[in-house]
TORPA-304959 format. One line per field, with one value per residue (C-alpha): z, x, y; residue number from 1. Coordinates in nm, 3 decimals, always signed. Layout:
N
Z c(Z	...)
X c(X	...)
Y c(Y	...)
torlum c(NUM	...)
//
This chain:
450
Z c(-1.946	-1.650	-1.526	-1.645	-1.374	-1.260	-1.023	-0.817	-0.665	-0.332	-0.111	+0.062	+0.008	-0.346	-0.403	-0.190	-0.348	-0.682	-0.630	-0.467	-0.839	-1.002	-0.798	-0.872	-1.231	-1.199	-1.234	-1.087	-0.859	-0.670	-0.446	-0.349	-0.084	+0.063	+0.414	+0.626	+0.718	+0.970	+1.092	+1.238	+1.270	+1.451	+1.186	+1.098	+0.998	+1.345	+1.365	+0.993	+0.932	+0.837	+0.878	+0.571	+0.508	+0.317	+0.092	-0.220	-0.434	-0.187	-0.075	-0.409	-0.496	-0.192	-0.283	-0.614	-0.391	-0.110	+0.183	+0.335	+0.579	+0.686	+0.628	+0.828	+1.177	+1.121	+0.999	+1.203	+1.007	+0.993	+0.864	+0.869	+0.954	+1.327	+1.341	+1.651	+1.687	+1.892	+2.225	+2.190	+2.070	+1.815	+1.487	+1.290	+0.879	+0.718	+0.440	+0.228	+0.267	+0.595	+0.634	+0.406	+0.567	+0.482	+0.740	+0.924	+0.895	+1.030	+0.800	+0.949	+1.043	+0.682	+0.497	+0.734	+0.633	+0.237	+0.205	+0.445	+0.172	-0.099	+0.046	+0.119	-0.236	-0.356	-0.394	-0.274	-0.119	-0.086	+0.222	+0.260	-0.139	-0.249	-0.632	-0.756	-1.115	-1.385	-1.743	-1.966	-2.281	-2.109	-1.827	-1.584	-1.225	-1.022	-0.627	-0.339	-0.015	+0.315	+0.101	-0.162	-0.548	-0.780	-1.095	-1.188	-1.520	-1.516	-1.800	-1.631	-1.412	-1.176	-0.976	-0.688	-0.469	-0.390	-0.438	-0.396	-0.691	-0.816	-1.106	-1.198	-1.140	-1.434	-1.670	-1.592	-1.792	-2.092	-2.378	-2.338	-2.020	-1.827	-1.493	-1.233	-0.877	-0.636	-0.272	-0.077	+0.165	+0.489	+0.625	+0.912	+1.205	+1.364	+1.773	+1.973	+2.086	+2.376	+2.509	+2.803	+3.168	+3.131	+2.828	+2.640	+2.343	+2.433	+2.150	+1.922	+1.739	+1.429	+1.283	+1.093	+1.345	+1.248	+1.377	+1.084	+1.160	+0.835	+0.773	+0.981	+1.119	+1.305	+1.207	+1.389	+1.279	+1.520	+1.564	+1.720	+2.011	+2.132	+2.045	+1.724	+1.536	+1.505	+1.219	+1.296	+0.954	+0.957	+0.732	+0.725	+0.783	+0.727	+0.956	+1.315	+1.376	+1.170	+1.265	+1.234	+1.532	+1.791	+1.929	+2.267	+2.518	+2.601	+2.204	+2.139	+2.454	+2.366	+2.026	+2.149	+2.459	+2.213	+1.911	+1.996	+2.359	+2.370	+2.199	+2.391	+2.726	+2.586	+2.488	+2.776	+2.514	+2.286	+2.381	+2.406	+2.046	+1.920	+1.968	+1.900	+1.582	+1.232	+1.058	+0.692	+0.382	+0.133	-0.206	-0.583	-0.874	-1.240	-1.476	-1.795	-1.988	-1.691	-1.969	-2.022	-2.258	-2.004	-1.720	-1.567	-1.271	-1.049	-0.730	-0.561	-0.830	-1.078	-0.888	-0.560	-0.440	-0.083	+0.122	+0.158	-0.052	+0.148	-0.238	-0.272	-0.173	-0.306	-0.636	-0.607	-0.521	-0.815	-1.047	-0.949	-1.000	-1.317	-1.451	-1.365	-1.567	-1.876	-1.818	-1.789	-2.124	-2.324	-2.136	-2.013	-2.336	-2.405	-2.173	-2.424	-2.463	-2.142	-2.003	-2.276	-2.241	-1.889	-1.859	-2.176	-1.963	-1.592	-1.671	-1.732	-1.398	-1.122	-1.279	-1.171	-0.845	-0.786	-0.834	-0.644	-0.342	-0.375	-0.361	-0.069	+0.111	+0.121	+0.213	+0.495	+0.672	+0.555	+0.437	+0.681	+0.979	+0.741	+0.805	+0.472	+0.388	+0.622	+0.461	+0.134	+0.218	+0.344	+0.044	-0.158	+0.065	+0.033	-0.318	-0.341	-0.085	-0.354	-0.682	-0.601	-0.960	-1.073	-0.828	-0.658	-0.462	-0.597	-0.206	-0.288	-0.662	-0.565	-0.246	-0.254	-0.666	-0.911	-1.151	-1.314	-1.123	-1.463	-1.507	-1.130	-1.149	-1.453	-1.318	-0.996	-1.158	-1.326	-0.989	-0.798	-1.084	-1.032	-0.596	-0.668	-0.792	-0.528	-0.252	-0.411	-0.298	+0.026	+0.254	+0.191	+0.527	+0.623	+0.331	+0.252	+0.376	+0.129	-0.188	-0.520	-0.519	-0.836	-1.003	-0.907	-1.076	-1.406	-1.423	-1.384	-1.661	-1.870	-1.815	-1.923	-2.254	-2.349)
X c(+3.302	+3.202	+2.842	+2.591	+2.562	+2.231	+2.222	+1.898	+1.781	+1.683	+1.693	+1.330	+1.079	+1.047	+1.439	+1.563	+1.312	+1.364	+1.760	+1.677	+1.525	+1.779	+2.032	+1.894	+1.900	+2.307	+2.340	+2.530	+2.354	+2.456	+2.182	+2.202	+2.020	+1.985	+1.944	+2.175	+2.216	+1.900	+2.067	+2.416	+2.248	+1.890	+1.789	+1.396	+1.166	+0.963	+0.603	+0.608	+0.484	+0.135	+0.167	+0.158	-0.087	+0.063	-0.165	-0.185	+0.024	+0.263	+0.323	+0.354	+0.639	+0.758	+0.724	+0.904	+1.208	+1.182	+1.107	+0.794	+0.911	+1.145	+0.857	+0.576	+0.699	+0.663	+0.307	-0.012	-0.306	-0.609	-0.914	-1.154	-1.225	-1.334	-1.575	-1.550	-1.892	-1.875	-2.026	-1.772	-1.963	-1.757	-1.907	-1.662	-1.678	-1.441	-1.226	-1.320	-1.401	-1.354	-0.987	-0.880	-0.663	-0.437	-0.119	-0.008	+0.398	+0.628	+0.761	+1.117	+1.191	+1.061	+1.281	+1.569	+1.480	+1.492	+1.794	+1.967	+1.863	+1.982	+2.334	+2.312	+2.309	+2.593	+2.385	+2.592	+2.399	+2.567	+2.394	+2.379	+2.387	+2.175	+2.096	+2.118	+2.071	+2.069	+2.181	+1.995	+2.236	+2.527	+2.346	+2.525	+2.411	+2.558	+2.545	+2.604	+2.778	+2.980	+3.279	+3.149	+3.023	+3.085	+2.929	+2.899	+2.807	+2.494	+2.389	+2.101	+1.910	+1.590	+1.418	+1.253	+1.333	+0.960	+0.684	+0.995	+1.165	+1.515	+1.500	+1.191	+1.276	+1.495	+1.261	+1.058	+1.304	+1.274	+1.030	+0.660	+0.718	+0.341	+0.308	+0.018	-0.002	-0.260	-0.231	-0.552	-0.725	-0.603	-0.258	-0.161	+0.009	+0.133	+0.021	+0.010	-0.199	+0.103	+0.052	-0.130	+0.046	+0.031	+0.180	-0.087	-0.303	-0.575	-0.799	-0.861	-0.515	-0.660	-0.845	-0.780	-0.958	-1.115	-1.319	-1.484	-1.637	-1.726	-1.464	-1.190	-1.104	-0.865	-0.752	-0.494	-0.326	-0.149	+0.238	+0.421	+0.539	+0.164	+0.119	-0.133	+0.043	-0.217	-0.301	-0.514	-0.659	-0.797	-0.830	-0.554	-0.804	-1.108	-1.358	-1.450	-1.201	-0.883	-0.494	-0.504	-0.749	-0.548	-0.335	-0.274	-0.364	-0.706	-0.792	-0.648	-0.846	-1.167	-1.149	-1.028	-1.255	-1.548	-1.501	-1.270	-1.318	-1.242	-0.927	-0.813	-0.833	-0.607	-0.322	-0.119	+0.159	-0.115	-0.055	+0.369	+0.269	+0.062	+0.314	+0.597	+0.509	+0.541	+0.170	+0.209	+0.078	-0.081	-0.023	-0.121	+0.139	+0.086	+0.318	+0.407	+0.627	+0.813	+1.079	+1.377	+1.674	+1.795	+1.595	+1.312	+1.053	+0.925	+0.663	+0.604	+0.862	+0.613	+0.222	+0.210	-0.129	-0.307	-0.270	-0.641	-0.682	-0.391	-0.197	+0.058	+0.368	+0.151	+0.163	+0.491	+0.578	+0.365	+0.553	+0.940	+0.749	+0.635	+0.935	+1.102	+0.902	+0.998	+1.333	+1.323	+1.071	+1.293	+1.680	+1.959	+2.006	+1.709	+1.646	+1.431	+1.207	+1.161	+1.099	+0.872	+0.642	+0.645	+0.556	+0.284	+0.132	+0.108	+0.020	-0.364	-0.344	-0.181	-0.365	-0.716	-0.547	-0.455	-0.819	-0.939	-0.738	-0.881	-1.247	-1.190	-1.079	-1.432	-1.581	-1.309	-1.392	-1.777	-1.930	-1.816	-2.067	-2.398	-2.617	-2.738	-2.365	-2.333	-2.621	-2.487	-2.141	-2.316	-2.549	-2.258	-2.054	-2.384	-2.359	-1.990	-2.111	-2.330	-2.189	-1.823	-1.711	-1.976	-1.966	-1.658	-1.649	-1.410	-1.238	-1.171	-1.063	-0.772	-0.679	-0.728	-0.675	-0.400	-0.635	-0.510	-0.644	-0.805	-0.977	-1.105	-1.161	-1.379	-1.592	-1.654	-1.782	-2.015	-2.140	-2.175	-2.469	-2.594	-2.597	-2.753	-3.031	-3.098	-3.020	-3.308	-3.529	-3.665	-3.763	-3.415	-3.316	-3.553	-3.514	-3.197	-3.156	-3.510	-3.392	-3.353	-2.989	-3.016	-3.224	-2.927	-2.660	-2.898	-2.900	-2.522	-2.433	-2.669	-2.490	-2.206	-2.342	-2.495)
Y c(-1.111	-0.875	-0.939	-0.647	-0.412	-0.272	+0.010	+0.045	+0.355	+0.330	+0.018	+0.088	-0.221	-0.219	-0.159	-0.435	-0.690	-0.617	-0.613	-0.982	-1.097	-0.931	-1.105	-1.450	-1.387	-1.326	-0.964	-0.791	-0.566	-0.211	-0.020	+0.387	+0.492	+0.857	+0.728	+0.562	+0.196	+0.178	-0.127	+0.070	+0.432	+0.278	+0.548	+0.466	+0.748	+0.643	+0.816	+0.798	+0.506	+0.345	-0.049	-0.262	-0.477	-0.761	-0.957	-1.249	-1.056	-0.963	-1.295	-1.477	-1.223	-1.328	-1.726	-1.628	-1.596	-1.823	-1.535	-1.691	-1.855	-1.526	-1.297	-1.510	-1.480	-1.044	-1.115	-1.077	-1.204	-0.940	-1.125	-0.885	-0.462	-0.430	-0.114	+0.099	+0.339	+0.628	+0.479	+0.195	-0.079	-0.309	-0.459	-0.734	-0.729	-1.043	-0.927	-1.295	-1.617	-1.800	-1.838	-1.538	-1.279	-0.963	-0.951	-0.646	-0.605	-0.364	-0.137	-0.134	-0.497	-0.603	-0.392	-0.495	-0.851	-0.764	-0.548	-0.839	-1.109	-0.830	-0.864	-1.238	-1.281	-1.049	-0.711	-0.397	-0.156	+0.197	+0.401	+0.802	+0.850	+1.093	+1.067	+1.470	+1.383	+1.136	+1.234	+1.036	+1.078	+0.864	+0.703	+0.846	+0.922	+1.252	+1.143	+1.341	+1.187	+1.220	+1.109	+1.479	+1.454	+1.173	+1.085	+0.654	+0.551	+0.362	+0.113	-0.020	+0.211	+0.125	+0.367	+0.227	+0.573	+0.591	+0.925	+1.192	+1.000	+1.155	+0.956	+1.079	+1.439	+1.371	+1.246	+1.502	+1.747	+1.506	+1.632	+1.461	+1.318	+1.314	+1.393	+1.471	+1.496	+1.531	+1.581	+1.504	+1.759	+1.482	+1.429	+1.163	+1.127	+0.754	+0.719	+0.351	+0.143	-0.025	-0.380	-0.377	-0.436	-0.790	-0.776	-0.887	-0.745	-0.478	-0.535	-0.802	-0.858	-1.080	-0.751	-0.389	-0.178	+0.130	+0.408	+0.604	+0.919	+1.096	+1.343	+1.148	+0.834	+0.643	+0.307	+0.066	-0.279	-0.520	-0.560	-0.879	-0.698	-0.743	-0.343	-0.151	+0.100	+0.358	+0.614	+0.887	+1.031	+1.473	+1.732	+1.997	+2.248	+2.385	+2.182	+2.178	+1.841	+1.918	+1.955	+2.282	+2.281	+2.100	+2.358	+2.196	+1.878	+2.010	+2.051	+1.671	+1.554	+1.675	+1.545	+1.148	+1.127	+1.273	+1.064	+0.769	+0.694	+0.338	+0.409	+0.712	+0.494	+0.252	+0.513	+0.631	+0.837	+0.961	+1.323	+1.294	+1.114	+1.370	+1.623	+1.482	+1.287	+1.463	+1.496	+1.371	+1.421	+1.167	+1.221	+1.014	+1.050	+0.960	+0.984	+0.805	+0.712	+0.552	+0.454	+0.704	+0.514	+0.235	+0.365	+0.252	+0.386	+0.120	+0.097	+0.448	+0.647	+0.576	+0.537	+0.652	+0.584	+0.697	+0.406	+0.312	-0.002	-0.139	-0.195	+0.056	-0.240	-0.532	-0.309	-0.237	-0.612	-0.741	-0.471	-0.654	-0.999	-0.931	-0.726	-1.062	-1.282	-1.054	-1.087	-1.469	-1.393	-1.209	-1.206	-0.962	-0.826	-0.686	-0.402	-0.172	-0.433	-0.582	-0.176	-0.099	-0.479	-0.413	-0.027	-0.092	-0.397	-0.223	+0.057	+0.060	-0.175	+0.123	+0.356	+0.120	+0.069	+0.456	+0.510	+0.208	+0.354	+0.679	+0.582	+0.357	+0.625	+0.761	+0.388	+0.365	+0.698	+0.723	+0.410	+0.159	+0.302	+0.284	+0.023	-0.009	-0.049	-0.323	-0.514	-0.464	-0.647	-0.930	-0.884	-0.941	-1.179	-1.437	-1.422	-1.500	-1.784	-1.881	-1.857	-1.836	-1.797	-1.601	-1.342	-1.235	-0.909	-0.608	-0.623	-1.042	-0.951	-0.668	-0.886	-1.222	-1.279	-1.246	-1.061	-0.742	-0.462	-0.304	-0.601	-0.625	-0.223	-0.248	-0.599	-0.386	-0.134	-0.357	-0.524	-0.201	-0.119	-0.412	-0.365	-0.010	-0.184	-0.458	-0.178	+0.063	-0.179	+0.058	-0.283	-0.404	-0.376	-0.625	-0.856	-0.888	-1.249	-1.356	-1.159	-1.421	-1.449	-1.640	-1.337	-1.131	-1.319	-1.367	-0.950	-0.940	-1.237	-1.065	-0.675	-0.882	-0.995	-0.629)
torlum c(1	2	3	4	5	6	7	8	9	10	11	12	13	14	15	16	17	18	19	20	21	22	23	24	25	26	27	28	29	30	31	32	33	34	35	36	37	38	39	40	41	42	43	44	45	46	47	48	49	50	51	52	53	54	55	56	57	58	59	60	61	62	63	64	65	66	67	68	69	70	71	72	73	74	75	76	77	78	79	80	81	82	83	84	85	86	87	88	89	90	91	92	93	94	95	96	97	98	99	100	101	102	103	104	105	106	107	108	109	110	111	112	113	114	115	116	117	118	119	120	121	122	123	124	125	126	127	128	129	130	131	132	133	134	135	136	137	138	139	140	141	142	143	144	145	146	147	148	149	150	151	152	153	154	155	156	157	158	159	160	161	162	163	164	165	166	167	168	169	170	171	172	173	174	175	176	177	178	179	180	181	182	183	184	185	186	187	188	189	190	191	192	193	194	195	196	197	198	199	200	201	202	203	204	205	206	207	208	209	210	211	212	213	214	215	216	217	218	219	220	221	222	223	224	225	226	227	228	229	230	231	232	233	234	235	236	237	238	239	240	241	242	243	244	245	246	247	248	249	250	251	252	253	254	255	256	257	258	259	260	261	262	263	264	265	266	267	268	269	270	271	272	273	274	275	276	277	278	279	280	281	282	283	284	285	286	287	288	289	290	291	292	293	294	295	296	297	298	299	300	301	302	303	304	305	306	307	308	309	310	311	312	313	314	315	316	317	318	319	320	321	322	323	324	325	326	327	328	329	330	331	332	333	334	335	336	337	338	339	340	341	342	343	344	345	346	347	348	349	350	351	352	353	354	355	356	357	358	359	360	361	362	363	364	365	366	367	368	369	370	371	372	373	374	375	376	377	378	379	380	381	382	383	384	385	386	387	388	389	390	391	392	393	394	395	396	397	398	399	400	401	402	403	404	405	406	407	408	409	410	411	412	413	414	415	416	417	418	419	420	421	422	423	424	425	426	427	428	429	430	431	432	433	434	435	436	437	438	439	440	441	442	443	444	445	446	447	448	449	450)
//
């Protein structure tokens, strides 16, 4: 009998590593892509990219497979933010505990790496098809090509094809299909940090480095080649430092020497960058159901998120590792109810971690230069120190933990109430280090109980 086929749309992060799972559970496996093969063409959307930042649940979909050991050598550890002020003193925040770490990765290599372990294991991946439409009543896919039109029936259809999904474009002509999007008032624009003449690192490689400045910020995470890929984060418009305002090398100069000094003497291409390099925008997407017959929406296709909890392919990641364990639940035969168990038990999770990203967006650009938010980390990092179980902080939860992200979302919550109270306390600055840590935890156990 002819293996079940499973077509997968797009062969991006999410794509190639759920095609790997599928692979190992002996399906047979076909990927369509839009793109080309990056690998022949050297096509990668450069000055597109914002680093990943690879975490726990990233790396135990990863174990699921056997990648570590492929993946680790890409990886930089980051163990903590690195906070550049304006007269270029530094100030170093840990992520966790001693020891804990997210890890900056390339973008391009690490999908190279994936879709190569794709085909390793038998998955065909078809470049420069572009899915036009998918007709749900005989699961049958219409793709454009070099080659012209053809149309390939589909049992088993996953779309992995990221925010722009085609797949959900379809379902979005179905009856009751939900769907919001919201772009936010900031786009983006990749620059470099390059290695400096002796090849070396300029800035501490074994941190996220950020410079928050209210409306805007610039944030940059290491690379193997000894290099930061940078992100610089402005409005569209509408305030004194916005894109719309940089018109020309004097504009972008007075802005970087005036806001982020120390990192505007360390970039030599930053206005050949500037120029050159497309600004982007950053966009959330909701929809439900993600379920259309045998079709299913997975990673970006179904929650984009902004990228400022660092989530959106640990998400994604966690979404192929769990889809996984209900098919090794529940089999190969039983694709309505693996697709409805898995889009009934994630949802409630992206939709914390969509918000989640969204807030910390306004920590990252804002928060991170307040003193009082300084003390408050370290507030909360002592009492993790302290009661480990009792008290874990919502950062440690979403990074370092397999807990849902509703379930982390709604304990944060509960914590931040209880931090709004300590930090009320108008002497805190100076007390922080003498407050009754114990007295703390007793409020929180008993918010719990109410």
């Amino acid at each position: 009998m002819k293996k079940e086929e499973i077509t997968v749309l797009g062969a991006g992060l999410i794509g190639s590593l759920i095609s790997i799972f599928l692979k190992k559970q002996g399906l047979d496996v076909h990927v369509y892509d839009k793109r080309p093969d990056m690998r022949k063409s050297q096509y990668y959307e450069g000055g597109r990219s914002i680093n990943m930042a690879l975490s726990h649940r990233g790396w135990k979909s990863l174990e699921q497979v056997g990648l570590i050991d492929q993946v680790k050598p890409l990886a930089i550890p980051m163990y903590g933010r690195r906070i550049h002020d304006e007269h270029g003193g530094t100030s170093f925040m840990p992520y966790g505990l001693e020891g804990q770490a997210i890890y900056s990765i390339s973008r391009g290599k690490f999908n190279q790496l994936l879709m190569e372990e794709a085909e390793r294991l038998g998955a065909t991946i078809h470049f420069e098809h572009k899915c036009e439409e998918v007709d749900f009543r005989d699961q049958s896919i219409t793709f454009s090509s070099p080659e012209g039109t053809t149309k390939k029936i589909a049992p088993v259809i996953i779309g992995a094809d990221g925010a722009y999904s085609s797949l959900r474009m379809s379902m979005q002509k179905q009856v009751r299909f939900n769907y919001k999007q919201e772009y936010i008032s900031h786009g983006y624009k990749e620059l470099t940090i390059p290695a400096t003449p002796e090849g070396e690192f300029a800035m501490d490689p074994n941190a996220l480095h950020i410079w928050p400045r209210g409306k805007f910020m610039l944030i940059a995470l290491p690379n193997p080649d000894k290099s930061f890929t940078c992100t610089l984060f402005l409005p569209f418009e509408g305030t004194k430092v916005c894109f719309e305002k940089i018109n020309d090398e004097d504009d972008l100069e007075t802005i970087f020497q005036a806001y982020f000094y120390d990192a505007y003497e360390l970039m030599p291409d930053l206005k050949t960058e500037f120029f050159k390099n497309p600004t982007s925008a950053l966009i959330n997407i909701e929809c439900y159901p993600w379920v259309q017959g045998h079709s299913l929406l997975l990673g970006d296709a179904s929650h984009a998120m902004v990228p400022f909890y660092g989530q959106g392919m640990n998400c994604g990641f966690e979404d192929c590792y769990i889809l996984n364990q209900l098919i090794d639940k529940y089999g190969h035969n039983s694709w309505d109810l693996v697709f409805e168990k898995f889009q009934k038990k994630r949802k409630p999770d992206t939709d914390a971690i969509c918000r989640l990203a969204m807030e910390n967006f306004i920590e990252m650009r804002d928060s991170v230069a307040d003193p009082k938010f300084v003390i408050r980390k370290k507030i909360e990092s002592k009492l993790h120190e302290l009661y480990p179980k009792e008290w874990i902080p919502l950062y440690s939860m979403v990074t370092f933990s397999d807990m849902g992200y509703a379930e982390a979302y709604a304990q944060g919550k509960l914590q931040e109430a209880i931090m709004d109270q300590v930090m009320a306390d108008p002497l805190i600055t100076e007390n922080w280090d003498r407050l009754d840590y114990e007295d703390i935890i007793n409020k929180m156990e008993t918010s719990k109980a109410v």
